[in-house]
C-alpha positions in Angstrom: 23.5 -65.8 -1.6 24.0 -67.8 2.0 24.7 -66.2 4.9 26.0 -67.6 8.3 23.8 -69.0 10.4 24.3 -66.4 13.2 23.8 -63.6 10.6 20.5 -65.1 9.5 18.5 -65.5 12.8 19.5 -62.2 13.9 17.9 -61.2 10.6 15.2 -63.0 11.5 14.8 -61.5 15.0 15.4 -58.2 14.3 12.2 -58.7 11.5 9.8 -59.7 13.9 10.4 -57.0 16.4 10.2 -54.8 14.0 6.6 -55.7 13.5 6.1 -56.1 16.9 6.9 -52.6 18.0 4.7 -51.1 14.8 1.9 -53.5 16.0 2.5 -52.3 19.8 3.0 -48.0 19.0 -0.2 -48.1 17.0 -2.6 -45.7 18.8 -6.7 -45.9 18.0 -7.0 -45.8 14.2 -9.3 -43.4 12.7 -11.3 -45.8 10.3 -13.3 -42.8 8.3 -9.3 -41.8 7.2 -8.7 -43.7 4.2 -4.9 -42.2 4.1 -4.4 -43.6 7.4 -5.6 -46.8 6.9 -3.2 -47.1 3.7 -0.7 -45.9 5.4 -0.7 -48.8 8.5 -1.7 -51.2 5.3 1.6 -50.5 3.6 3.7 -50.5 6.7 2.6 -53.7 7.6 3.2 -55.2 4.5 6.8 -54.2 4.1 6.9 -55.8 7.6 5.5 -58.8 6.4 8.1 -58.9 3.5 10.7 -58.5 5.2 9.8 -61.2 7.5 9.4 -63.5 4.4 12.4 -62.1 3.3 14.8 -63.3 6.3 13.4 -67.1 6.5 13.4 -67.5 2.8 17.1 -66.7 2.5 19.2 -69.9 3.2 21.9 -69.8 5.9 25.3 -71.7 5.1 23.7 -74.9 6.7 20.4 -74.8 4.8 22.6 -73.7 1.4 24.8 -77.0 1.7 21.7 -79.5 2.6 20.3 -78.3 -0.3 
């Protein structure tokens, strides 16, 4: 599915501030806490996908070069 272009970087901005507020609110991480350390694990890699998620869906410009 395309999507217009405006649609798509907002997507795409929206992703990455996501991650950088996570990345900015985490406080000192206790590393002997192996449920914390899953937990910021698995937050950061939805983050991640979702990042991969809004540049690897094509806009209308990138759906019609294509």
């Amino acid at each position: 599915m395309t999507h217009p272009t405006v649609v798509r970087e907002a997507a795409r901005v929206i992703a990455i501030e996501a991650a950088r507020a996570y990345v900015a609110n985490i406080r000192p991480i206790d590393l002997t806490n192996p449920s914390v350390l899953v937990g910021h694990l698995m937050a950061a890699e939805t983050l991640l996908m979702d990042i991969v998620d809004a540049h690897t869906e094509p806009t209308e410009n990138e759906g019609a070069e294509r």
